[in-house]
C-alpha atoms as a printed R data frame, in Angstrom:
    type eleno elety resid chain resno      x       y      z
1   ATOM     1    CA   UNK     A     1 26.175 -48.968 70.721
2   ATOM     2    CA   UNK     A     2 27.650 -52.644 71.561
3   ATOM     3    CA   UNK     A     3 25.303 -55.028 70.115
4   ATOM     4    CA   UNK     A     4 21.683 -54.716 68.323
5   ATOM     5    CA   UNK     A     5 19.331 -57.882 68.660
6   ATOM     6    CA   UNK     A     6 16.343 -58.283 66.395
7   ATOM     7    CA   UNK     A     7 13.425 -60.543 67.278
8   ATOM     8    CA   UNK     A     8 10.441 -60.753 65.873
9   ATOM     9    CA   UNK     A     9  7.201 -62.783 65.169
10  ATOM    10    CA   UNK     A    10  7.176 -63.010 61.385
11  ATOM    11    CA   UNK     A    11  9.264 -60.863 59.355
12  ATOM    12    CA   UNK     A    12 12.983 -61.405 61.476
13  ATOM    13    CA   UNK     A    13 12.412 -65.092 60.145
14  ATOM    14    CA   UNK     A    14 12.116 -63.828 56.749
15  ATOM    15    CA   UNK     A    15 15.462 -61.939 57.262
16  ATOM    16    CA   UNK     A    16 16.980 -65.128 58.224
17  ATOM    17    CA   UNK     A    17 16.060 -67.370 55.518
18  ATOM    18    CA   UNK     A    18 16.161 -64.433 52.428
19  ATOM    19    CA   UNK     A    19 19.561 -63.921 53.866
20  ATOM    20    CA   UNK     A    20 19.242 -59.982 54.607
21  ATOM    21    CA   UNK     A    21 22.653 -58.396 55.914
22  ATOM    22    CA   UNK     A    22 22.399 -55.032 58.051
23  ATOM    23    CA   UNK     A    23 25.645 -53.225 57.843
24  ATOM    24    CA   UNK     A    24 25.703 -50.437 60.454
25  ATOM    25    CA   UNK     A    25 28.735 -48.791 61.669
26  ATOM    26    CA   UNK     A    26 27.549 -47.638 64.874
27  ATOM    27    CA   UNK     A    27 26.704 -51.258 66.330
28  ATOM    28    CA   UNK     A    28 29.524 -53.822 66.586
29  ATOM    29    CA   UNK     A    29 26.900 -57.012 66.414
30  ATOM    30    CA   UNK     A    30 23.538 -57.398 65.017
31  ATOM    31    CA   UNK     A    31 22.047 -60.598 65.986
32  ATOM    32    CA   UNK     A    32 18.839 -61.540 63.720
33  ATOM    33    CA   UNK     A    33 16.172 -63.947 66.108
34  ATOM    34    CA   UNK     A    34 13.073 -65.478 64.900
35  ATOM    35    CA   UNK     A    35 11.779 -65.083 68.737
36  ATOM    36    CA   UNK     A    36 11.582 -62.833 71.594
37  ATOM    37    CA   UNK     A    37 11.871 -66.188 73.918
38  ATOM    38    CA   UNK     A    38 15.408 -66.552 71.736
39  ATOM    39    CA   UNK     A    39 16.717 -62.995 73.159
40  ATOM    40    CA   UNK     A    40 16.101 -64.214 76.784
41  ATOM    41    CA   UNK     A    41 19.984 -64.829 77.817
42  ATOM    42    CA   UNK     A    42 20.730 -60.949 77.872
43  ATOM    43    CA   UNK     A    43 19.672 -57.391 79.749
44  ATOM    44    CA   UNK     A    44 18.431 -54.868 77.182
45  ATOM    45    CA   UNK     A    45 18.520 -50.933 77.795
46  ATOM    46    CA   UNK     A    46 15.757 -50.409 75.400
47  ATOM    47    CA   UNK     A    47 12.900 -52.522 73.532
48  ATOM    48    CA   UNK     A    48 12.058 -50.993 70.556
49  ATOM    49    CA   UNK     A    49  8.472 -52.084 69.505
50  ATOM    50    CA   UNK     A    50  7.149 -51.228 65.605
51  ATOM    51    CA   UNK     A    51  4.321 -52.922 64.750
52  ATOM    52    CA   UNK     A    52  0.715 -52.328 63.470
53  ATOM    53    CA   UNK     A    53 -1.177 -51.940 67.234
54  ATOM    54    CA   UNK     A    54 -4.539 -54.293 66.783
55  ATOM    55    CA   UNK     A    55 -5.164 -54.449 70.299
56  ATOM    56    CA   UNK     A    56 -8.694 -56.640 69.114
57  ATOM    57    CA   UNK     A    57 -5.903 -59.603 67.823
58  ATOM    58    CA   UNK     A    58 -2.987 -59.364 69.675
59  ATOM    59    CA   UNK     A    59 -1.780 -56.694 72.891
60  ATOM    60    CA   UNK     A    60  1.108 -55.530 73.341
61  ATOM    61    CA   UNK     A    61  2.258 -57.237 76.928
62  ATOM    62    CA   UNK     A    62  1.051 -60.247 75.232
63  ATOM    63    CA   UNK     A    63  3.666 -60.044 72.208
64  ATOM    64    CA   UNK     A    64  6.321 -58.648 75.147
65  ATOM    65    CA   UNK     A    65  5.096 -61.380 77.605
66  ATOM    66    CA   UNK     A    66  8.346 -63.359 77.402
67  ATOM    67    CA   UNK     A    67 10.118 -60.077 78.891
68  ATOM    68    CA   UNK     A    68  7.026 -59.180 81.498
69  ATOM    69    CA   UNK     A    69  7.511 -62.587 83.541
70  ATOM    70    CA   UNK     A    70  9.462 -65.539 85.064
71  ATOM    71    CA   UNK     A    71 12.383 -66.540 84.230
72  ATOM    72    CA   UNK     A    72 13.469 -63.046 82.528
73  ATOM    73    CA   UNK     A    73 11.692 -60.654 85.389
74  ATOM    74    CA   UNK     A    74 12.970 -62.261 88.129
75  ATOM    75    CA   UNK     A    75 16.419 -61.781 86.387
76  ATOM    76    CA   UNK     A    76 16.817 -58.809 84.727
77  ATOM    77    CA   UNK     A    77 15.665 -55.286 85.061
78  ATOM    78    CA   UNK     A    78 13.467 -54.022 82.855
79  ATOM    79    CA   UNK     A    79 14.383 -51.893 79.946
80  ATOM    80    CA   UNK     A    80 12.617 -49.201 78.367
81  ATOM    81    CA   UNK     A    81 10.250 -49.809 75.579
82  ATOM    82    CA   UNK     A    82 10.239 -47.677 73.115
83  ATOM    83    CA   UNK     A    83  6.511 -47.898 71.254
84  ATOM    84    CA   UNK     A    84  6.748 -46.987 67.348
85  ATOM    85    CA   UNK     A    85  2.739 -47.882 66.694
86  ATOM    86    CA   UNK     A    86  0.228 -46.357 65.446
87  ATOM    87    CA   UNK     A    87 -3.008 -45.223 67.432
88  ATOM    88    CA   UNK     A    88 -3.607 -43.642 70.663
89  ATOM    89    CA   UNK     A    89 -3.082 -45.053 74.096
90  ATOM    90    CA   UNK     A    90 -1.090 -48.084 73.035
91  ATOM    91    CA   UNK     A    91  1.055 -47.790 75.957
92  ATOM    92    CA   UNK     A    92 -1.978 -48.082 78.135
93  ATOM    93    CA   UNK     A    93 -2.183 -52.111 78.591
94  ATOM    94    CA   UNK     A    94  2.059 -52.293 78.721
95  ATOM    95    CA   UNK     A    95  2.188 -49.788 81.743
96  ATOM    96    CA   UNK     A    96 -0.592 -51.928 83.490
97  ATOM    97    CA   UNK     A    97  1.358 -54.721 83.158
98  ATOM    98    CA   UNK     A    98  4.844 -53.101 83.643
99  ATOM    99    CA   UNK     A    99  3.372 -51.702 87.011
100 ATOM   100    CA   UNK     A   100  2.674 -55.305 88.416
101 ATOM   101    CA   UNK     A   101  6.331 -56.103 88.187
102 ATOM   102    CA   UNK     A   102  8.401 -52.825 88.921
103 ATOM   103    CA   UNK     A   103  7.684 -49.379 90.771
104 ATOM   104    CA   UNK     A   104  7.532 -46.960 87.808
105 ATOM   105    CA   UNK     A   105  7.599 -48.473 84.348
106 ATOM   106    CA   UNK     A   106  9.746 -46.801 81.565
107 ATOM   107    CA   UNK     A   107  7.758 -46.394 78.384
108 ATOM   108    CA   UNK     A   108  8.642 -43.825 75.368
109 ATOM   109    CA   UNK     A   109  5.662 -43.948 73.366
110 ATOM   110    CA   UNK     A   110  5.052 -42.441 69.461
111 ATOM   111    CA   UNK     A   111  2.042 -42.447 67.642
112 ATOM   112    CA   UNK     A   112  3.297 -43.420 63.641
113 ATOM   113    CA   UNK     A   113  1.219 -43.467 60.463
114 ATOM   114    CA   UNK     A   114  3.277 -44.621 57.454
115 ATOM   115    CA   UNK     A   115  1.645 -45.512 54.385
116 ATOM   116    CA   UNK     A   116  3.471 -48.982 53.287
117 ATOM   117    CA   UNK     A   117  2.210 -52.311 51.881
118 ATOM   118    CA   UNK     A   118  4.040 -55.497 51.193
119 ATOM   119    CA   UNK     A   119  3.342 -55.892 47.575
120 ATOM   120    CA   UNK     A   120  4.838 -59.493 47.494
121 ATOM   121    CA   UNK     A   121  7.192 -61.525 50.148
122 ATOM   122    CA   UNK     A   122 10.193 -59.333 49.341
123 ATOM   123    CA   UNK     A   123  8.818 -56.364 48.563
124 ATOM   124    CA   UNK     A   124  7.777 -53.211 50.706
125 ATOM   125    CA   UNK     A   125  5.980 -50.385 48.770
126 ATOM   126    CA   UNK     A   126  5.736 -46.931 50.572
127 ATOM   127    CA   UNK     A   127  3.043 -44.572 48.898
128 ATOM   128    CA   UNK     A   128  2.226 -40.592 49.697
129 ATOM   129    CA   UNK     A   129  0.429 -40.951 53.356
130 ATOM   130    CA   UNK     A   130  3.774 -40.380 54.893
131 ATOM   131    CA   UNK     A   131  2.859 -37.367 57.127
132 ATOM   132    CA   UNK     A   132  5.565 -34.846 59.581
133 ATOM   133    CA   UNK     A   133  4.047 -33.603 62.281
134 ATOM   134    CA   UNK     A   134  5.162 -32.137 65.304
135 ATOM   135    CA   UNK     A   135  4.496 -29.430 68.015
136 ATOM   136    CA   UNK     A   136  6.781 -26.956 68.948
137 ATOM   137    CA   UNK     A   137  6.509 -26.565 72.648
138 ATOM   138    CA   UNK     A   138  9.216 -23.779 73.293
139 ATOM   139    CA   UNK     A   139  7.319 -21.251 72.229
């Protein structure tokens, strides 16, 4: 992998000012944005997505909107998103709006339940809901 690019709506800020380094040996450059609209000047092969899905407060094409139209559609193809939520059918309202703008939208979708809580600005507690699961489907 060439280059990583974080953006996010609250916590990629945080990075920035608390001065968090990522040292990865498998990307060359990690660039740490406070904004999707700041990651606008580039193509991406995938758009990873992990955040707690509330569709009631906030969708998911809404918080990808800056990717979904003009200037950035018209531009550059669209990558795959790759949908580390939790809940069912949160892919739903991102294919809807993928479809609208190319013929077969690219979406890799995982349903996640971690059990973590920010315990103060700096700190991220995990507790025991952290569950495995997974299907076999080669038998």
């Amino acid at each position: 992998m060439e280059a990583l690019t974080l953006g996010g709506q609250s916590e990629a800020g945080r990075l920035i000012l608390l001065g968090h380094a990522i040292d990865c040996s498998v990307v060359s450059m990690i660039s740490v944005l406070p904004s999707i609209p700041q990651a606008l000047d580039r193509s991406y092969d995938y758009v990873i997505v992990s955040t707690k899905a509330i569709p009631e407060i906030t969708r998911t094409p809404t918080l990808l909107s800056p990717l979904l139209t003009l200037p950035y559609a018209g531009t550059h193809l669209q990558p795959t998103y790759v949908l580390l939520q939790n809940g069912l059918n949160v892919e739903k309202d991102l294919y809807i709006a993928l479809k609208e703008i190319e013929e077969e939208p690219k979406i890799i979708s995982t349903a996640v339940r971690i059990g973590t809580n920010m315990t103060n600005a700096n700190i991220v507690e995990h507790n025991e809901l952290v569950q495995k699961e997974y299907k076999d489907f080669t038998e």
